[in-house]
N, C-alpha and C positions, 0 to 999 in steps of 0.2 A: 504494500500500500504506500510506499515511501514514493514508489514512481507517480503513483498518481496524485498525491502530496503536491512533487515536484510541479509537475504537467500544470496542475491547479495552480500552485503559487506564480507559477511564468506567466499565464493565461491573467492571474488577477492584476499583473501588475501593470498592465493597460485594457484594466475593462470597459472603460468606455470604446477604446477600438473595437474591443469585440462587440458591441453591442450595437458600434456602428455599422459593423460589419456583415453582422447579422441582418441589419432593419433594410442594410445596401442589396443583401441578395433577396429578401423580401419584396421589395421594390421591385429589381430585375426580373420576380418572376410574376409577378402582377402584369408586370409592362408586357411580356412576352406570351402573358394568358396561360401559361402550363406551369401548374403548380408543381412540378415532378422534376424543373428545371433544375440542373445542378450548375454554378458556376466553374469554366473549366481553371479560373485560378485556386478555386477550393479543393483540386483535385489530390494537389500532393498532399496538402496538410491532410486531408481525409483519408486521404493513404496512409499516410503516418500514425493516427490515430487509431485505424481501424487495426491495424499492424499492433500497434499498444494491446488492444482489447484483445484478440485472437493470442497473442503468445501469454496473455495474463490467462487469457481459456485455458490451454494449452499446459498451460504450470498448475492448472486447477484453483485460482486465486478468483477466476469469474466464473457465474456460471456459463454454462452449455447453453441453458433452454433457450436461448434466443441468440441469433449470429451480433459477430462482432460488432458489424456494420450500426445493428440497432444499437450496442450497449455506446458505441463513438454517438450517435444522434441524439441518443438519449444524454449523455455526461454534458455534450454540447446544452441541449435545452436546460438541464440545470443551472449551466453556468450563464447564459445567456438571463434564465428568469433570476440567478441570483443578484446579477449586473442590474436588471430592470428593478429588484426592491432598494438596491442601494439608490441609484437614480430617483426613486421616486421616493425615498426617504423609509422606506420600511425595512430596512436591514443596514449596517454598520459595515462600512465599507473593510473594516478589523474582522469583523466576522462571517467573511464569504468564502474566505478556504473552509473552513469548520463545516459551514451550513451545507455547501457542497457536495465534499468528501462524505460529511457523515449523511446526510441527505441520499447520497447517489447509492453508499453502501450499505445505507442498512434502511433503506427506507422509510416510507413514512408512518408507520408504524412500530414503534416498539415489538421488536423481536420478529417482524415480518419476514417470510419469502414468501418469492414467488412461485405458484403454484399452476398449472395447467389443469383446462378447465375439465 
C-alpha cells in the first residue's frame, strides 16, 4: 500500500491540475457527443496506472473481481471527487491522501467487501 500512498501523494500535490484535467476531458467528450471518448494524451498515464493495479492483482494486494482497468477508473474518480470537496470547501486539502487511500481500500463501509451478486 506504500505504492499507492506514493501514487496519491504525487497526484495531491497538484490537485487542482487534476481536476482541471478531469473537467478538460469532460468537456472534450461532450463537444465530441461520445461519452466512451478517451483522450489519446491520457493514454500512457492510463497505461501506467492500469499497469499499477494488475501487478498489485497479480501480488494478490487487489482484488480479482473486477479488471484493473476498473480499479485505475475507479482510484481516479476518488481522487478527482476528493479534489472536488477540497475545492468546494468540504474536505481539508491535509486530508485527501487519508480520505483517498483509506476510502479506495476499505470502502465505504466499515469492514466492507465487495461481493458479486
Amino acid at each position: 500500500m506504500a505504492s499507492l500512498r506514493r501514487i496519491t501523494h504525487a497526484l495531491v500535490e497538484d490537485l487542482d491540475l487534476v481536476i482541471y484535467s478531469v473537467n478538460e476531458m469532460g468537456m472534450e467528450v461532450a463537444e465530441r457527443g461520445n461519452t466512451y471518448y478517451a483522450a489519446p494524451e491520457w493514454e500512457s498515464f492510463q497505461a501506467h496506472l492500469g499497469a499499477f493495479f494488475l501487478h498489485g492483482q497479480q501480488c494478490g494486494v487487489f482484488g480479482i473481481e473486477m479488471p484493473a482497468s476498473w480499479w485505475s477508473d475507479f482510484y481516479l474518480s476518488c481522487l478527482f471527487g476528493a479534489g472536488w470537496a477540497v475545492a468546494t470547501g468540504r474536505l481539508a486539502q491535509a486530508s485527501v491522501v487519508r480520505a483517498v487511500v483509506s476510502s479506495f481500500l476499505d470502502g465505504a463501509r466499515s469492514g466492507s467487501r465487495v461481493q458479486s451478486p
